[in-house]
N, C-alpha and C positions, 0 to 999 in steps of 0.2 A: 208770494208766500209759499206755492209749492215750489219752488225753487231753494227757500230758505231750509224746509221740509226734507227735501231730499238732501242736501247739503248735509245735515243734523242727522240725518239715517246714518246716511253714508259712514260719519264723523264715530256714530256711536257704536256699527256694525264695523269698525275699523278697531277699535277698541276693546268689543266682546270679542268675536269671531278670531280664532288663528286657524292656520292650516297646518298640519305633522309630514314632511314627506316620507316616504318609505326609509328613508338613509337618513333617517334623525331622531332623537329624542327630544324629549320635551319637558321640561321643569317650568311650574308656575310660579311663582314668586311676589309674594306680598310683604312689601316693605323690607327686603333681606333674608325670609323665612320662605322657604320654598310649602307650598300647599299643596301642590299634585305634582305625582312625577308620571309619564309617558313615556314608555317603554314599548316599542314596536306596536305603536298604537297610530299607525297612520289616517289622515281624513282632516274633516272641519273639527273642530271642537269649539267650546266657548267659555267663557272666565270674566269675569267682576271689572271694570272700567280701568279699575287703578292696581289691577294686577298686570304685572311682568311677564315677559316670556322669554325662557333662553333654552334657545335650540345647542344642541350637541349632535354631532354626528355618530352616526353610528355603525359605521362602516370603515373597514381599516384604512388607520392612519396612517403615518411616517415620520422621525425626527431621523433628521441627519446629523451625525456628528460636526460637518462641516458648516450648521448654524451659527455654532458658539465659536468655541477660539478654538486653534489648529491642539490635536491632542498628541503630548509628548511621552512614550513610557519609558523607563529604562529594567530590561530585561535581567532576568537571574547573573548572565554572564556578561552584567555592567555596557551592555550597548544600549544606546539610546535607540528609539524605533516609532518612528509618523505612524500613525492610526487612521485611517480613515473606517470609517464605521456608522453601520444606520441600524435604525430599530424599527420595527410596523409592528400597531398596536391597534387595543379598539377597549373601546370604552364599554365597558358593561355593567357599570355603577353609576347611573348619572349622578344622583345624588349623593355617593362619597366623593365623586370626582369635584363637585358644584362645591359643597363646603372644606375640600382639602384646598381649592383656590382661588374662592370667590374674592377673595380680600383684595380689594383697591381693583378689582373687574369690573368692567362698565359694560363689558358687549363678549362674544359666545370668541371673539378673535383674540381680543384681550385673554380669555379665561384660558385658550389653546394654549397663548404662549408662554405663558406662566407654569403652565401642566408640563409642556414641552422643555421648559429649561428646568423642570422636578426632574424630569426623565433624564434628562443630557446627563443632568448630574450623580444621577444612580448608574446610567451608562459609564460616564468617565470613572468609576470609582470601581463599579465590576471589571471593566477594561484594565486598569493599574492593579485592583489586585489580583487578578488570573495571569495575567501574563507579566507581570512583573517577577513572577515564581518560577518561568521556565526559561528557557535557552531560545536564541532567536530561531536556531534551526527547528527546534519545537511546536514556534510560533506558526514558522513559513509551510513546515513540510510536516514531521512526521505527529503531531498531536492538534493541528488545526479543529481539525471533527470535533475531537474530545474538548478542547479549550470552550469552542463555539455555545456548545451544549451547557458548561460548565456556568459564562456568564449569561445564559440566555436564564438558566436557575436562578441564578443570582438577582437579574434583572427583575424575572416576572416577580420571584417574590416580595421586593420591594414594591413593585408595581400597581400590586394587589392590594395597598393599602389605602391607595388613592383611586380605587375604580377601572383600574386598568389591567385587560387582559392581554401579554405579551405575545405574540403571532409569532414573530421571527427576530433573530439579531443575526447579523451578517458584518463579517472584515471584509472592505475592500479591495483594501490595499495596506501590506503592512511594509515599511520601507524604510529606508535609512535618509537620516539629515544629509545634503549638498556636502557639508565641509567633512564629513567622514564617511562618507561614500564610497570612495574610491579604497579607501584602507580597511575598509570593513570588508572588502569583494576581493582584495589582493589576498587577506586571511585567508577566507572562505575558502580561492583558489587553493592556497599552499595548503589547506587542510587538507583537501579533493584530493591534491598531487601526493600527498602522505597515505591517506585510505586507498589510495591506488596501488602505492606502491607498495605497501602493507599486503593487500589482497593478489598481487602478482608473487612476492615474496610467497606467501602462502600456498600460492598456485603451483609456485616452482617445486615446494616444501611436498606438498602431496602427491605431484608428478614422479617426482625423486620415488618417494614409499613407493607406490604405486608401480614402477618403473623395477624395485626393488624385488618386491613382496613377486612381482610376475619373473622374474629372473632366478630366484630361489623358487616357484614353481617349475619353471622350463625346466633347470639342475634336477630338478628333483624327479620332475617325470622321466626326464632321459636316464636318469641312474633307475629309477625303476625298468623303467624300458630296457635300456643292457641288463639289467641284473634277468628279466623276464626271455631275453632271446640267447642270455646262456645258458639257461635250464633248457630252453627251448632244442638249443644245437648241443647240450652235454646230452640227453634225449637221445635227440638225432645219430650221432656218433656213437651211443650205446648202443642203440640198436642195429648202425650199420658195420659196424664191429663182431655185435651177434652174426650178422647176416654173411658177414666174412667171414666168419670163424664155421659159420655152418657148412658154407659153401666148401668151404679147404676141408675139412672133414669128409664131406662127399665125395670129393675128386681132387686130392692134392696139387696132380699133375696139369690137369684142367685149369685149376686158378693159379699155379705159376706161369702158365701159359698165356691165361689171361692179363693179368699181371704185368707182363713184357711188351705185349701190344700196347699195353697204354700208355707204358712207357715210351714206345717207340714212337707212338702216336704225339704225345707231347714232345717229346725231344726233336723232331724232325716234321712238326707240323709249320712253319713259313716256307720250307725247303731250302733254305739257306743256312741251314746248319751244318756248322765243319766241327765234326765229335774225330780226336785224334786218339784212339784205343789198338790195342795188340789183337790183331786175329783172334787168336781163343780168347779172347775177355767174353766173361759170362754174360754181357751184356747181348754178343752177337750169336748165342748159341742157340737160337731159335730160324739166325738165315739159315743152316748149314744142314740141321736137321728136326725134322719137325717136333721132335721127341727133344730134343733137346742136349741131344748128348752127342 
């Protein structure tokens, strides 16, 4: 009898009694209508014999794109483009989440994957229309960040109808089909090879100016520069003109004399000079006598 006893504890304390753990929620459920919901309410609790319980986690998820079927888009500029893509989420509605999928659910795994193919399908739909709008190159490089951001909006707010708070959505890998693979990379290449040679053309384009603009500066400084050292030597020359003209004023006699030296000095300074002149040429009229005469 006390065997029977504990037996019937056992049976009935199986029946009251559930446990919450910390990474789950908890929905009661009598006959299809949920009675209590458990919301970061970990421990024992207890409930009515022929009440239900479905647990939910409560701790982020993940649906991968790669559950369903392989996702195909075709971008702004008509190329087709593989998806791989995932989403982490977390539940913070149990009870929108419970009556947006309870139908034909019999257990908390069932209920997942029903949620999870709602998801997939808001996924592939923000996925086609964000980047079905822009250029593969947009895709791959220069608007990724912004794209990301763009369905991840997209995503949570559908999201949010069914109890689900979106964490993060992340591309893989965005990549080209097998059979046009190869001719979608040969583009790409001859496009590269065109913006190359566009920006070299360019390059030569500005070197040119550049190369220009400093060559009509040099011109221009050196013609300043002569124009600045003949003021400079018209100066010079004025004033040793002055200097001459004083000097011969002072002592006529003295600066023809002077005068002659220099010349003699130049004319016969390697010593190999053969000057063929007449005795009295006034050139030699200072060997002969110092006066000159």
């Amino acid at each position: 009898m006390i065997g029977v006893a504990l037996v019937a504890i056992f049976i009935v304390a199986r029946t009251v009694f559930f446990t919450v753990s910390e990474r789950q929620h908890a929905l009661v459920i009598a006959f299809g209508n949920p009675q209590e919901v458990l919301i970061d309410d970990p421990g024992l609790h207890v409930k009515l014999p022929w009440y239900d319980v479905v647990m939910l986690d409560s701790w982020n998820l993940e649906y991968d794109i790669r559950q369903g079927q392989e996702l195909e888009i075709i971008a702004a500029n008509e190329e087709r483009l593989i998806i791989d893509a995932y989403v982490r989420y977390r539940i913070v509605e149990p009870l929108m989440y419970y009556e947006a999928f309870k139908s034909g659910a019999d257990s908390w795994r069932t209920l997942k994957d029903t949620g999870d193919a709602r998801l997939g399908s808001v996924l592939n739909g923000a996925l086609r229309n964000t980047l079905g709008e822009v250029t593969i190159n947009e895709i791959i490089t220069t608007k990724r960040v912004e794209l990301m951001q763009q369905i991840q909006r997209q995503v949570a707010e559908e999201a949010r109808r069914f109890g689900v708070e979106i964490v993060d959505v992340r591309i893989r890998r965005a990549d080209f089909p097998d059979q046009n693979a190869e001719r979608v990379y040969e583009r790409m290449r001859s496009e590269r090879q065109q913006q190359a040679q566009r920006i070299r053309a360019e390059g030569r384009e500005q070197a040119a100016r550049i190369e220009a603009t400093a060559q009509k500066e040099r011109t221009q400084i050196l013609a300043e520069a002569e124009e600045q050292s003949q003021r400079i030597r018209g100066r010079a020359d004025r004033q040793r003109n002055a200097i001459y003209n004083e000097a011969y004023n002072r002592d006529p006699e003295f600066f023809a004399f002077y005068r002659s030296l220099t010349s003699y000095e130049q004319a016969l300074q390697d010593g190999q000079t053969t000057i063929i002149l007449s005795p009295d040429s006034e050139f030699f009229r200072y060997f002969e006598n110092v006066n000159g005469r």
